[in-house]
C-alpha positions, 0 to 999 in steps of 0.5 A: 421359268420366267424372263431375267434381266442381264445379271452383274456379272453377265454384263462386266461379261458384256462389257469385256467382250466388246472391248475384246472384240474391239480390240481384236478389230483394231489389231486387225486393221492396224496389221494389215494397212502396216503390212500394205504400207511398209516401207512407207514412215506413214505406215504406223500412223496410218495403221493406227487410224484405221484399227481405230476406225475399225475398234470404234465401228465394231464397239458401237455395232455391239453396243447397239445390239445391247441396247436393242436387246435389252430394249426386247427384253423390257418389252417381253417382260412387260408383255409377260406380266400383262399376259398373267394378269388377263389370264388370271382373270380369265381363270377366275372366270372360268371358276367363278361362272362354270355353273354356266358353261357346259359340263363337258368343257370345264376341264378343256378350260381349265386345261387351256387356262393351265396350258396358256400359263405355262407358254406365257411362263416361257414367253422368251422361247415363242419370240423365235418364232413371233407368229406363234407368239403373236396369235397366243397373245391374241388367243390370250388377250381377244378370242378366249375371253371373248369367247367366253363373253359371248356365251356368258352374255347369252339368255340362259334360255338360250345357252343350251341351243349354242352349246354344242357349237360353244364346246366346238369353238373350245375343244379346237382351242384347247387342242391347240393351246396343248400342242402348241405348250408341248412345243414351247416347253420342248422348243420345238421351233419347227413344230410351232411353224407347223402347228401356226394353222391349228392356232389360227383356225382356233382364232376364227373371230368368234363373231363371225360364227358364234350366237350372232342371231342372238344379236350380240 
């Protein structure tokens, strides 16, 4: 499932709906200023103006948040297709290079990379809930290919001394991408919330921890 656009129809919807609602507005404001006014002959014109008032504010307050959402909508979409590409790359790394990394981590990588495909296909579903949203994004974007670049970047004399902390670093990672996949495709709002900790325990800066007496 991935993002979509309003449809045709969905905005001539839109668009009967604000008229509707406007009209529903004025209507409003037009009976109750004519009930308070009577007798008064001022009260029609009167009626008149402020259920215009009323139709124009709450057109322009619908209007508004069409535009902001389709404004959300451009962004997400954008931030999607940016999200698939670095994971394609990601993916190609980790098949093109996994004579280098432990055995015993391929198929956590390949599971994560799988997983963070399927969050990002539903990328709609984690801006309810834009914490999560935001440390996936950096998981994607920074701590995973970082990760990754580090132990590549490793002497291969050296690789065999960190791999143990390398597969900690990616067994937690992995852990949390899962749980945080079940969510989303479930939509479980609440868990995600619950699950943030683990992700972001996953997101310690891997060099704060990983190879820094390797100098990198």
């Amino acid at each position: 499932m991935t993002l979509e656009g309003p449809t045709p129809g969905g905005r001539r919807q839109q668009r009967k709906l604000k008229v509707s609602a406007s009209l529903a507005a004025f209507l409003i404001g037009f009976v109750i200023l004519l009930v308070l006014m009577l007798p008064n002959p001022w009260a029609l014109a009167a009626g008149a103006v402020v259920g215009g008032a009323a139709a124009a504010g709450t057109y322009g307050m619908m209007y508004g948040r069409e535009i902001s959402s389709r404004r959300r909508y451009v962004e997400l979409t954008t931030q999607q297709e940016a999200l698939k590409s670095r994971l394609a790359e990601i993916g190609t790394t980790v098949r093109a290079r996994s004579n280098q990394f432990p055995p015993a981590t391929h198929g956590q990588l390949r599971m994560t990379v799988l997983g963070l495909e399927e969050i990002v296909q539903r990328w709609e579903t984690l801006d309810r809930a834009p914490e999560q949203q935001d440390a996936v994004y950096h998981t994607i974007t920074r701590h995973l290919p970082r990760t990754l670049e580090l132990f590549l970047g490793l002497p291969d004399s050296a690789k065999p001394k960190h791999a143990e902390e390398f597969k900690d670093q990616i067994s937690v990672m992995a852990q949390a991408v899962a749980k945080t996949r079940d969510q989303v495709v479930q939509k479980d709002l609440q868990a995600l919330k619950a699950n943030r900790a683990l992700l972001e325990e996953a997101l310690t800066d891997p060099d704060e921890r990983l190879f820094r007496q390797e100098g990198l």
